[in-house]
C-alpha positions as CSV (number, residue, x, y, z in Angstrom):
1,X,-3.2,-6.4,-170.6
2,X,-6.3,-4.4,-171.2
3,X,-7.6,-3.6,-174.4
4,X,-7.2,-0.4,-176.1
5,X,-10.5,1.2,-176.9
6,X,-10.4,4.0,-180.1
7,X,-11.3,7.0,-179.0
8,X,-14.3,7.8,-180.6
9,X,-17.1,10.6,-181.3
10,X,-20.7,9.1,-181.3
11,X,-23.5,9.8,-183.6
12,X,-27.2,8.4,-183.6
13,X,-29.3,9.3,-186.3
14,X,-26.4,9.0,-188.5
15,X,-28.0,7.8,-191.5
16,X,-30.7,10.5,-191.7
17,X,-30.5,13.6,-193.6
18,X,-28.8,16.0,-191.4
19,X,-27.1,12.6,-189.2
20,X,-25.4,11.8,-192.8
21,X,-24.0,15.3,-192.9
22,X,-23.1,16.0,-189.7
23,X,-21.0,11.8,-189.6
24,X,-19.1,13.9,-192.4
25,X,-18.0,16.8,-191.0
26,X,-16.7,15.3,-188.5
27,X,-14.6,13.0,-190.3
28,X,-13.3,16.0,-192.0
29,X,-12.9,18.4,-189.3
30,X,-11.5,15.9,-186.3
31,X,-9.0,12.8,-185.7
32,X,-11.2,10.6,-183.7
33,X,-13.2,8.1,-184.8
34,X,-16.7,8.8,-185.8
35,X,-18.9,5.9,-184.5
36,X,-22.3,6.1,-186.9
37,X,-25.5,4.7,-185.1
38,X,-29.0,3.9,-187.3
39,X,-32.1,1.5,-187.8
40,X,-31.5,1.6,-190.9
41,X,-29.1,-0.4,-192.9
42,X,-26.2,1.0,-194.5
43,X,-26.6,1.3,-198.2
44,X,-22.6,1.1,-199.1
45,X,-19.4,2.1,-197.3
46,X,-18.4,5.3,-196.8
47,X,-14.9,4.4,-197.5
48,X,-12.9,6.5,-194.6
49,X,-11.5,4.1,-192.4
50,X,-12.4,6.8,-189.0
51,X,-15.8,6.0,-189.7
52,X,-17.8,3.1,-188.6
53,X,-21.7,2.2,-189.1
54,X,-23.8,0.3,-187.1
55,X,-27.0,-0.9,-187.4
56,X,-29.1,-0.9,-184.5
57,X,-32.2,0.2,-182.1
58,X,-31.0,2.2,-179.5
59,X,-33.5,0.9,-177.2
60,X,-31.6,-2.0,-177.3
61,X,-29.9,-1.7,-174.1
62,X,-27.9,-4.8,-174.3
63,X,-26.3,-3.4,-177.8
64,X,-26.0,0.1,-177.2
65,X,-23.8,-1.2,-174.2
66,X,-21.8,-3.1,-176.0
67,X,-21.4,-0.3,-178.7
68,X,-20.5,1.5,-175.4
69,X,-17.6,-0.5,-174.6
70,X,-16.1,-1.0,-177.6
71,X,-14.9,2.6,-177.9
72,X,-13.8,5.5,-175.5
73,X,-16.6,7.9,-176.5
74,X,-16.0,11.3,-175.6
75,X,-18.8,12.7,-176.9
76,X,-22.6,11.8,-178.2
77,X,-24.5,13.7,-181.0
78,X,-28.0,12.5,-180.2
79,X,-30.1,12.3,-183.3
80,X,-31.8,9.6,-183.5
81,X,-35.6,10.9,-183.6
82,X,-38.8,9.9,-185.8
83,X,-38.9,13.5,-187.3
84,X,-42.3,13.2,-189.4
85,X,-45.0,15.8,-188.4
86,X,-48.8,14.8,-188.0
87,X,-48.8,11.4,-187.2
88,X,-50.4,9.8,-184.0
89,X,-49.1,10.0,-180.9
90,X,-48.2,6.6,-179.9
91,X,-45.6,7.1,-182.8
92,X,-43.6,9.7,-181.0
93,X,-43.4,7.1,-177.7
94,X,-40.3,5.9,-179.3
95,X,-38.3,9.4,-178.9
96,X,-38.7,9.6,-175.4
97,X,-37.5,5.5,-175.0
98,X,-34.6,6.2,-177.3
99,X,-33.7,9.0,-175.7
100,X,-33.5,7.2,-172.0
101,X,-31.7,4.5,-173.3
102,X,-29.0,6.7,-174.6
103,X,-29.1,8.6,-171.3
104,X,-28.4,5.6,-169.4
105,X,-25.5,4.8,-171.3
106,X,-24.0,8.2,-171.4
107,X,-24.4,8.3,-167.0
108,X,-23.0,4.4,-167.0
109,X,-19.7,5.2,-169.3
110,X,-19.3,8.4,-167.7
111,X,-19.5,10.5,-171.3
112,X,-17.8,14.2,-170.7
113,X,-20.2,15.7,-173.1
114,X,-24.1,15.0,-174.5
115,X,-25.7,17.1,-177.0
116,X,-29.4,16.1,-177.8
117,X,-30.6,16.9,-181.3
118,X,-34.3,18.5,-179.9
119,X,-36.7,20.6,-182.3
120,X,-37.9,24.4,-182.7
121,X,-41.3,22.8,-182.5
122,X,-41.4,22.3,-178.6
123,X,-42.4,26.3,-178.4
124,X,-44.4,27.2,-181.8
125,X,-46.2,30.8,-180.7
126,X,-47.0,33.2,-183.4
127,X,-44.9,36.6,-182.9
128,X,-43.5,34.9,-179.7
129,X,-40.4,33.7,-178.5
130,X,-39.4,31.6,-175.4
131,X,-39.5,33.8,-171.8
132,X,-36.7,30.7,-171.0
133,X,-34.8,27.5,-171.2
134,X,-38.2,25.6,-170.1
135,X,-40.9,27.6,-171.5
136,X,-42.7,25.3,-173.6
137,X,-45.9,25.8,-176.1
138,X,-45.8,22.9,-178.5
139,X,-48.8,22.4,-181.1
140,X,-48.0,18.7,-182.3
141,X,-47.4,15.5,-180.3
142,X,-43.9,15.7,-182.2
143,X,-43.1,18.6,-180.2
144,X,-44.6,17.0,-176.9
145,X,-42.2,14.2,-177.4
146,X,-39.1,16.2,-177.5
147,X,-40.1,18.4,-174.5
148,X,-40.3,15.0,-173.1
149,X,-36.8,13.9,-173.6
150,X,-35.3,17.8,-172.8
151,X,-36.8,17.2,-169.1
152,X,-35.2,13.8,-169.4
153,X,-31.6,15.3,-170.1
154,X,-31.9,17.9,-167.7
155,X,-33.2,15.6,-164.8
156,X,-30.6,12.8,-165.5
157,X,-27.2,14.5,-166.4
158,X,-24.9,16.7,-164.6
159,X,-25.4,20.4,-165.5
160,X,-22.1,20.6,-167.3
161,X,-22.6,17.2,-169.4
162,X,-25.4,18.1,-171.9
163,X,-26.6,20.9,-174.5
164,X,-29.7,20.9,-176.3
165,X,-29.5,22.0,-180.0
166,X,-33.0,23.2,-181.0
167,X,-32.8,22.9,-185.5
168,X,-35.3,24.8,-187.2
169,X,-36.3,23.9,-191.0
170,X,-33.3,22.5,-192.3
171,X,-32.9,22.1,-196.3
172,X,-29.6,20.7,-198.3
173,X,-28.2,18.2,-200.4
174,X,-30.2,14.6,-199.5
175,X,-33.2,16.6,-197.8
176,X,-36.0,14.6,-199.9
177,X,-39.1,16.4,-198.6
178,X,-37.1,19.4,-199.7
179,X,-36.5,18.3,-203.1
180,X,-39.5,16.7,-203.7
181,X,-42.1,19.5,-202.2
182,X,-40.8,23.0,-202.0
183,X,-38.3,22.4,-205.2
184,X,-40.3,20.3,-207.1
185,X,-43.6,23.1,-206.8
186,X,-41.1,25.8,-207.8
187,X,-40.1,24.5,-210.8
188,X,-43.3,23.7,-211.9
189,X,-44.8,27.1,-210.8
190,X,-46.9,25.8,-208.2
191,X,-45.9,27.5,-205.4
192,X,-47.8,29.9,-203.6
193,X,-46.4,32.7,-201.7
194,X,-48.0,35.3,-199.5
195,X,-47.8,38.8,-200.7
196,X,-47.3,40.3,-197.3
197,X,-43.5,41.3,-197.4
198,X,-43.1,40.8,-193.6
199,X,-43.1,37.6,-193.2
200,X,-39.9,36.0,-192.9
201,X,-38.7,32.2,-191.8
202,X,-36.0,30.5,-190.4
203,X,-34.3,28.3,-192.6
204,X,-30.9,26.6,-191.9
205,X,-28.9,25.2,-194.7
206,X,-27.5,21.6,-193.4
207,X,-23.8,22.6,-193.9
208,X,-24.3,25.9,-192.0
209,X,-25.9,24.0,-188.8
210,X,-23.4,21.0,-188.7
211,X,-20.8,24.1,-188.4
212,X,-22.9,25.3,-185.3
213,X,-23.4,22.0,-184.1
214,X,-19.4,21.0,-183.5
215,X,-18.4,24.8,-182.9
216,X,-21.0,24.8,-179.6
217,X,-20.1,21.4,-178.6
218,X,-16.1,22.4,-178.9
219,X,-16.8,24.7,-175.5
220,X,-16.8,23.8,-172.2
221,X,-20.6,23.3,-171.5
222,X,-19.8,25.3,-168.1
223,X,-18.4,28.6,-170.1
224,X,-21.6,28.9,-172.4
225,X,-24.1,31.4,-171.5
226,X,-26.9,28.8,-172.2
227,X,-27.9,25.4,-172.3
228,X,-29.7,25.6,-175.3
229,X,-28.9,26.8,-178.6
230,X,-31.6,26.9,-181.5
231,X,-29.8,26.1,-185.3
232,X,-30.7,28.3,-188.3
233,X,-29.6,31.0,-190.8
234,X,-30.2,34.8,-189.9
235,X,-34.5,34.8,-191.5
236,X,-34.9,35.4,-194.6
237,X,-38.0,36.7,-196.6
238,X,-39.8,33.7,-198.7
239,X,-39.7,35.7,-201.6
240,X,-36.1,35.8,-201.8
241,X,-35.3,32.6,-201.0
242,X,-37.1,31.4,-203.6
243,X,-35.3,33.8,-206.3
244,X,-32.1,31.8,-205.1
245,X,-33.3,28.7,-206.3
246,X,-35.4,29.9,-209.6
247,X,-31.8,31.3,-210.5
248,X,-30.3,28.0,-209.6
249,X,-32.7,26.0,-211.6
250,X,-33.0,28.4,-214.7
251,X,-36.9,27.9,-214.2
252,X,-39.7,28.0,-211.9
253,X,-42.1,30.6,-210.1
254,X,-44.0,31.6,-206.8
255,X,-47.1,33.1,-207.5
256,X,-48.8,35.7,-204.4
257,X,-51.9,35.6,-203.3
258,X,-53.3,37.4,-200.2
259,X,-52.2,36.1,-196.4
260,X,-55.9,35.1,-196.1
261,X,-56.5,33.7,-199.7
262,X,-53.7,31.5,-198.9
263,X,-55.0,30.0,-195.6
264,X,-58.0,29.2,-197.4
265,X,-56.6,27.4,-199.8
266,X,-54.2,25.4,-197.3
267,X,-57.7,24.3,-195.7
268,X,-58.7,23.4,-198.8
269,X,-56.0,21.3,-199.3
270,X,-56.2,19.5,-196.9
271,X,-60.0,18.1,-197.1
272,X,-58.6,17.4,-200.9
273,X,-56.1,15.0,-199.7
274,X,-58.4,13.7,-197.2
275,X,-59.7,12.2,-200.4
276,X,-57.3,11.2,-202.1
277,X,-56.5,14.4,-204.7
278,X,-53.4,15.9,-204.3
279,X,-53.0,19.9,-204.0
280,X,-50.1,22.4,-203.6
281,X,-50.3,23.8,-200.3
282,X,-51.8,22.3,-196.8
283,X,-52.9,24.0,-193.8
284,X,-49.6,23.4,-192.1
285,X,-48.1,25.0,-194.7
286,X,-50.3,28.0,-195.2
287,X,-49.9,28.8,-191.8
288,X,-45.9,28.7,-191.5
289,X,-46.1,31.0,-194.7
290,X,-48.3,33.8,-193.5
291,X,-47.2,33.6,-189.8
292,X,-43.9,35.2,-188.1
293,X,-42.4,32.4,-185.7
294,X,-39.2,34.5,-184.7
295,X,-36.1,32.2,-183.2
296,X,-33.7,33.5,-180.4
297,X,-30.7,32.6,-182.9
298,X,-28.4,35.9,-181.6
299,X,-26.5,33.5,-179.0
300,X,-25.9,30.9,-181.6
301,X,-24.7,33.0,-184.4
302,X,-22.5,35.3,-182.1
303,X,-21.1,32.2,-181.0
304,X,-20.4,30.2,-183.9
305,X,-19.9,33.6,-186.5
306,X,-21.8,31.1,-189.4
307,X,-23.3,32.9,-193.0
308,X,-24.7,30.6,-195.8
309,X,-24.2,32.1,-199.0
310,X,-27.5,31.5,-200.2
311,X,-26.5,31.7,-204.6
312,X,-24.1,28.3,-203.7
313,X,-25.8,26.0,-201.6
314,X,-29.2,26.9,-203.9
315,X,-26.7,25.9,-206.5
316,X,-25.5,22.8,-204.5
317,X,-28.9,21.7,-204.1
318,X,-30.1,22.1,-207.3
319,X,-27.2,20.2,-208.8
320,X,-27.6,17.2,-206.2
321,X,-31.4,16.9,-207.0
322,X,-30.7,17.0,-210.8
323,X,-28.6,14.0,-210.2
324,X,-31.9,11.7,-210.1
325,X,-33.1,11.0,-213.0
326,X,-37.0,10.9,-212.2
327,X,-36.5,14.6,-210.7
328,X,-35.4,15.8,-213.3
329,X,-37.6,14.3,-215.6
330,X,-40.8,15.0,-213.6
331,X,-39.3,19.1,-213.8
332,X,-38.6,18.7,-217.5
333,X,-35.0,18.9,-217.5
């Protein structure tokens, strides 16, 4: 008599910052199992008995099969992605091989649905947004790397198996580049803000998109009027996203200085930590604050009807990051 498999969701990734939160909701919001999928070891148990870690390289063929057919995996959440901007580009190699070998897997167990965790970065245009599903402008090799792997999901799977989830900048509880950069420079008044009032960002709080995430993957990929779906918040102006979290942390303030003035300085920052002296602001970041990247997020949030109260999950976040003790002494709490 054959054996049983658990029917099971599948997440790669799942140890990383929005992979952690999305192996959560899931748990919470469904009955199958959750089947968690990371390099990196698992630091303790998560102590729900629907959820089950494993530590692995996806590339690994041999092991991904045999996660494969341990379970009847109805659908895969495809994470799993070296995320870091500005490094070289034989780093990002690894994106495009993870995401084949999941491909291959998904085709060989015949997986109803595959949703591929991609980036906003694969079209970056100032005051532009994509003319369509395949128009492509990326300016890192992070970006290129993704494009990469959409073309591999589109050539590979059925049209009705996949969806490609495009996050933007995504903050929350656990986000540590969050806590320690834009949080940490707010609270010690470090931050520098343009004082043009039009610019605006997407930001997507991590609760907010793993909502999105599981509400688009609920519908029949065949009924949805797109294949790709970006994940965000409606924008918001810097200026008042920051208030949110100088109310939240009692302390803290972004100074303005003029759109230009602030691009110098972001070059400036960078030759300084090209030798070794660290500064506020880089040239990345100068630019992303004094430049209007709008997102087509109308289909996602028609779709999904998801609001972030901002005074909360600043709240949230705030009270998570206070929880570590360097933080909170480095901030003076």
């Amino acid at each position: 008599m054959a054996k049983i498999q658990p029917k099971a969701i599948l997440v790669t990734g799942g140890r990383g910052f929005i992979g952690r939160r999305l192996v959560e909701y899931l748990v919470n919001c469904q009955s199958k199992v959750v089947v968690s999928l990371d390099l990196l070891p698992t630091e303790r148990p998560y102590g729900h008995s629907r959820q089950i870690d494993i530590e692995i390289d996806i590339r690994d063929r041999k092991r991904l099969r045999e996660v494969f057919s341990r379970f009847d995996i109805s659908t895969v959440f495809d994470l799993a992605s070296i995320t870091a901007v500005r490094r070289p580009r034989s780093e990002y190699v690894s994106n495009v091989e993870m995401t084949q070998s999941m491909l291959e897997c998904v085709l060989q167990f015949d997986v109803e649905k595959y949703v591929f965790y991609s980036t906003q970065l694969v079209f970056r245009k100032e005051g532009a947004m994509p003319a369509s599903e395949e128009d492509y402008y990326p300016i890192d090799a992070y970006g290129e790397s993704k494009i990469q792997s959409e073309q591999r999901v589109r050539g590979l799977l059925p049209h009705n198996r996949w969806l490609i989830l495009r996050p933007t900048y995504i903050w929350g509880e656990g986000n540590m580049r969050f806590r320690d950069g834009f949080l940490y420079r707010l609270a010690k008044r470090q931050l520098i803000l343009s004082t043009s009032s039009d610019v605006v960002r997407h930001y997507g709080y991590v609760g907010t998109i793993c909502a999105q995430t599981v509400e688009l993957a609920a519908y029949p990929f065949a009924e949805l009027p797109s294949r790709i779906f970006y994940l965000s918040d409606q924008p918001i102006s810097m200026g008042k996203f920051c208030e949110y979290f100088v109310m939240a942390l009692g302390r803290g303030r972004a100074w303005r200085v003029p759109a230009p003035m602030l691009r110098a300085l972001g070059s400036l920052g960078d030759l300084s930590t090209a030798i070794g002296i660290s500064f506020p602001i880089s040239k990345l970041q100068s630019d992303e604050m004094t430049r209007w990247y709008p997102v087509p997020m109308k289909a996602t949030l028609d779709l999904t009807k998801t609001t972030t109260d901002y005074r909360l999950a600043a709240d949230a976040v705030v009270a998570w990051a206070l929880t570590d003790p360097k933080f909170s002494h480095r901030i003076g709490c």
